[in-house]
C-alpha positions, 0 to 999 in steps of 0.5 A, spaced: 513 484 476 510 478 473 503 477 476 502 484 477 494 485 475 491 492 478 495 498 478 501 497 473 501 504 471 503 506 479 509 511 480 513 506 484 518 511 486 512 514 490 508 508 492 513 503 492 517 497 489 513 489 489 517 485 492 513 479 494 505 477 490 502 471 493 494 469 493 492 474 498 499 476 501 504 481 497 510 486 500 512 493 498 518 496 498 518 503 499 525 507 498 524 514 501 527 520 498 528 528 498 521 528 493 517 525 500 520 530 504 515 534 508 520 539 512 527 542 513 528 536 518 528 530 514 520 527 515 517 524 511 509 526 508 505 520 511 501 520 505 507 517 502 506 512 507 500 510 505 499 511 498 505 505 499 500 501 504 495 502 499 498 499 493 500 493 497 493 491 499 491 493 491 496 488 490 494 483 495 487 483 492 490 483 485 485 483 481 484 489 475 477 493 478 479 493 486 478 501 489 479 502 496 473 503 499 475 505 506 481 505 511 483 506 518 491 507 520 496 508 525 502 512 524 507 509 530 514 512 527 515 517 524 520 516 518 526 519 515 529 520 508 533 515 506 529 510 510 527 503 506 520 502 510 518 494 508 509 494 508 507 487 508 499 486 507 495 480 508 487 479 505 483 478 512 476 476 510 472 476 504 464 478 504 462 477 496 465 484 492 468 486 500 475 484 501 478 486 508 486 487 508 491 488 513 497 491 513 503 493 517 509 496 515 515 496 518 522 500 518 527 493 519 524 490 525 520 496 528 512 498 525 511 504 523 505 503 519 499 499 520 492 499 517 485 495 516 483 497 508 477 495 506 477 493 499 472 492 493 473 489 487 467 492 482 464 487 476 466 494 471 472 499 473 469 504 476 470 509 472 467 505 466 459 508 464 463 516 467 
């Protein structure tokens, strides 16, 4: 997706598809499947979830050095294989390098995610100088 400025060599078939870049708003879909599943009933690994979650307050901050510094989330809903869970994150608040990202996920019209990410955006990337 053009405009796509932090994470491009993500896995989104694991971490979900951009489907929206705004300035400080992005919308990530994830198309669940039989690699997410966590047991013989269908469940879906929150990890998953909230790697999914992760990249669309990457993307909502969009700059090439932004790390996740922290997180507090919320499982809601279990998901299913073969659901499509649509997570739609908004930055909330800029402090200098910290940038607080909210970000709800949704399975059609009901939640089944929601976090506050902590985002921070480094001069260097993080691993420079490692």
């Amino acid at each position: 997706m053009p405009g796509v400025n932090t994470h491009t060599r993500i896995d989104r078939e694991l971490s979900g598809s951009p489907e929206l870049l705004e300035d400080g708003y992005a919308v990530v879909k994830l198309r669940t499947t039989e690699r997410m599943v966590a047991d013989e009933r269908g469940l879906v690994h929150g990890g998953f979830l909230f790697s999914s979650a992760d990249y669309s307050a990457m993307l909502a901050v969009n700059h090439p050095n932004v790390v996740l510094a922290g997180a507090n989330v919320r499982f809601l809903k279990p998901v299913r294989v073969g659901e499509e869970i649509t997570f739609e994150a908004r930055v909330e608040k800029r402090e200098g390098k910290k940038i607080i990202v909210s970000v709800v996920g949704y399975r059609e019209r009901t939640e089944v995610f929601e976090g506050e990410f902590l985002c921070v955006v480094p001069e260097k990337h993080v691993l420079d100088g490692l």
